[in-house]
C-alpha positions, 0 to 999 in steps of 0.5 A, a space after each residue: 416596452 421592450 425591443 420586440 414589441 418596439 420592432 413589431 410597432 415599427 414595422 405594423 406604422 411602416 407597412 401602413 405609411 407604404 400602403 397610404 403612400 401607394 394608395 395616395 399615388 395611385 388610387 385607393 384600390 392599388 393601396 388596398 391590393 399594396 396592403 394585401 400584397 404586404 400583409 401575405 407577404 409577411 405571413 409567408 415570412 412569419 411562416 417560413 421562420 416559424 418553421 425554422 424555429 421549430 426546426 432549431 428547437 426540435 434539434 438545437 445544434 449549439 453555434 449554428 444560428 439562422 440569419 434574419 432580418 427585422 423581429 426574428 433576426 432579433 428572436 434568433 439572436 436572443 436565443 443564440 445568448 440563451 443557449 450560450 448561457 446553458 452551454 456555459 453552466 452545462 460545461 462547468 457543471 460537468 467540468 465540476 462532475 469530471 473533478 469529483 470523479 478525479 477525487 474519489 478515484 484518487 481516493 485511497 477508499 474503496 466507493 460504490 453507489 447503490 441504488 435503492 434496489 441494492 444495485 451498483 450505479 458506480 464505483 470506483 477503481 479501488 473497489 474494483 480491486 477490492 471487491 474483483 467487480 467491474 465498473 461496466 459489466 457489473 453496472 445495474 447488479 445486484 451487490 449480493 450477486 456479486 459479494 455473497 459473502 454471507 456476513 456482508 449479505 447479513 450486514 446489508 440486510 440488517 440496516 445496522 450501519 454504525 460499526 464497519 464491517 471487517 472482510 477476510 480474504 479479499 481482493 485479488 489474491 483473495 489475501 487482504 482484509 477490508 473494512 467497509 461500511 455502509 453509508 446511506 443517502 438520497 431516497 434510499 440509496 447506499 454508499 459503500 466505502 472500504 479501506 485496506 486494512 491488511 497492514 493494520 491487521 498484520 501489525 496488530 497480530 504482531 502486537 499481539 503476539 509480541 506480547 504473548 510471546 515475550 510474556 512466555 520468554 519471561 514466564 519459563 525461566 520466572 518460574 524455574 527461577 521461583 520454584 529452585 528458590 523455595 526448594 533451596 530455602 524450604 528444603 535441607 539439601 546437601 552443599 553441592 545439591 545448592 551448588 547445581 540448583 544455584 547453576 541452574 538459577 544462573 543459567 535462567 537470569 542469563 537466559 532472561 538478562 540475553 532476552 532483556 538485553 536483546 529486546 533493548 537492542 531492537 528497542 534502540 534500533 527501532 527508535 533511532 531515526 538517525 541514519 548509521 554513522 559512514 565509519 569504514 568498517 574493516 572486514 579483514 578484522 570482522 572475519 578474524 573476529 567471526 572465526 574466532 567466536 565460531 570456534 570458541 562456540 563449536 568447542 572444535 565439533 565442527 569444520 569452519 571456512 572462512 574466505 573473503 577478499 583482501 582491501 573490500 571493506 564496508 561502511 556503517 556502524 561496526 557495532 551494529 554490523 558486527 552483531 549481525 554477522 556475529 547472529 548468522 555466524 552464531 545461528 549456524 553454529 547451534 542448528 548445525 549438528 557435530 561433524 557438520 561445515 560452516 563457511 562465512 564467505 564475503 566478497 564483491 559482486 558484479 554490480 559493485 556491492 558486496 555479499 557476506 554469506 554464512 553457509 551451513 550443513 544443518 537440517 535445514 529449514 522448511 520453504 514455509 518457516 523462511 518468510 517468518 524466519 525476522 519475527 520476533 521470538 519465531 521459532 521454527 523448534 521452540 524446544 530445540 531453540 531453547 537447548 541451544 540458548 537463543 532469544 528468538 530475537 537474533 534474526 530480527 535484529 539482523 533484518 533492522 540492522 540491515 535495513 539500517 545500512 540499505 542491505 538486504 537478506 536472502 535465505 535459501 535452504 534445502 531440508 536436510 541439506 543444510 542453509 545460506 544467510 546472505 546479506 547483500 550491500 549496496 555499492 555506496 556501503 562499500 569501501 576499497 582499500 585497493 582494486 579487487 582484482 588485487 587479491 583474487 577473490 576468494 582468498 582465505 582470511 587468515 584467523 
């Protein structure tokens, strides 16, 4: 027997010992009328909390509990615990909700939950940027309404979800690309995931183009080289007609061996994990030795300047720092027609860094080839880059061997006006050898 019923009992032997006291006391009749009297009063109480309890039960409000006394204080406590228990397992329940919401918003992934009529039920923040929809107004639209991208509406429809779909020109800037695929789940309901795959796209076009572009470097010299042979060994030629096809055959192995040696030296700089070595690095020498490679390769068809400051030095790694140097130097030189000016200048900036700049009055570059100028074999005039005899690779070993020693580089170029390399170093890149007021700034460096 629970406590109910225990409660009940007792208090049905109570009421009927009062009323037989009554009635020994007083006479049957008073008896008769205490048990009435009790028995109506217990009815007005029962029906007084039966009201209460449906009160509660129409509209609970968790912690506020009735007091009584006897049967329904004990109902009223009872459903008190029962209350506290589901408001437990609710709390923890959403607390559980609240954390899986967390998850997938700190998801790298795009997420939307489709309904079984194709319309969104949630999403998080990545696949509103991905897709430039909207968590709340969006809510209940049809995904074809908002995506009417005719090749996702396609693969929607298709039901063919086992390969991912690949997205063009999407996201904000409508320049990324995704890949997203569909996931179905529950009672015909779609799950939607998409990831970035941009830099995975524009490395793989790099590959792709590396590849093409090297096979291509390779391939022209090959069969210069190739043809020259079987005419020199196929045909009778005079000895000073070998002696120009032998030159010609030199010049294209050069050509070749430059592009082999280069592709080396990205090679090294690429696979090297090992930051450069901290030697002090005398810029004093480095001009010298830049205006002295500057004229042999001008042959005097040009006017070179070179400025800079007295006791401002670098650190890092000579070699490496001297081949970039020597490339913009050497850049300049070539793209800049007879009678034109080169100025390499190198001096100290406001922040406490250094600026080493190559400034020349060739034909410019056009603003849209100056984003791709450190691509690998990128030529803005293949045919004129190969009169001039460079790899294509100088300026992408330039941008690695800056990014080595924390520099960056800034081209600004006007067509037809001339261009301006300038490479940037951090304070911590740079050594003084005396204060740079000493010398004021500016001062030619003697070649």
């Amino acid at each position: 027997m629970n406590i109910i019923w225990a409660r009940a009992l007792t208090f049905l032997i109570l009421q009927a010992a009062i009323s037989a006291a009554v009635g020994w006391l007083f006479g049957a009749n008073v008896g008769y009328i205490t048990a009435i009297v009790l028995l109506v009063t217990q009815l007005l109480f029962n029906v007084h909390h039966a009201q209460r309890l449906w009160r509660l039960l129409d509209a609970p409000v968790y912690g506020e509990v009735p007091s009584a006394l006897g049967l329904w204080g004990e109902i009223y406590y009872r459903l008190h615990k029962l209350a506290k228990r589901w408001h437990n397992q609710v709390k923890q329940v959403e607390q559980q909700h609240a954390r899986f919401i967390q998850a997938i918003q700190a998801s790298p992934n795009g997420v939307i939950m489709l309904d079984e009529h194709n319309q969104i039920e949630w999403c998080n923040a990545i696949a509103e940027v991905h897709f430039g929809i909207d968590a709340k107004r969006d809510l209940r639209q049809q995904i074809t309404h908002l995506l009417r991208t005719p090749a996702f509406v396609h693969y929607l429809s298709s039901e063919r979800y086992d390969e991912a779909l690949l997205m063009h020109h999407m996201g904000e800037k409508r320049n990324n690309v995704l890949s997203m695929q569909v996931f179905p789940y529950g009672d015909h309901r779609k799950l939607i995931i998409s990831l970035d795959v941009t830099d995975l796209e524009r490395t793989d076009s790099m590959r792709r183009d590396f590849v093409a572009n090297v096979s291509h470097e390779l391939k022209t010299p090959l069969t210069v080289l190739s043809g020259f042979l079987e005419t020199v060994g196929e045909l009778p030629l005079s000895p000073d007609e070998i002696q120009r096809y032998v030159e010609i055959m030199r010049q294209q192995a050069s050509r070749m061996q430059n592009i082999v040696n280069d592709l080396l030296t990205l090679a090294k700089l690429e696979g090297s994990g090992k930051p450069p070595p901290d030697e002090r690095v005398d810029m004093g020498m480095q001009l010298r030795s830049l205006r002295n490679d500057a004229e042999g390769l001008s042959q005097g068809q040009h006017v070179i300047e070179v400025t800079g400051t007295e006791g401002l030095d670098l650190r890092g790694a000579e070699g490496e720092l001297h081949s970039a140097f020597s490339n913009l130097v050497s850049n300049a030189v070539r793209y800049t027609p007879p009678g034109g000016k080169i100025r390499i200048e190198w001096g100290a900036t406001a922040d406490g860094g250094a600026r080493f700049a190559v400034t020349d009055s060739g034909l410019g570059i056009p603003a849209e080839h100056i984003p791709r100028l450190t691509e690998r074999f990128y030529r803005i005039d293949r045919s004129r880059s190969r009169d001039t005899g460079g790899t294509g690779l100088g300026l992408a070993i330039v941008k690695h061997v800056l990014t080595r020693h924390q520099a960056d580089l800034k081209v600004t170029s006007e067509v037809g006006h001339g261009s301006t390399f300038a490479i940037q170093f951090p304070p911590t890149r740079v050594a003084q050898r005396a204060p740079v007021d000493a010398t004021p700034p500016g001062a030619t460096v003697d070649g």
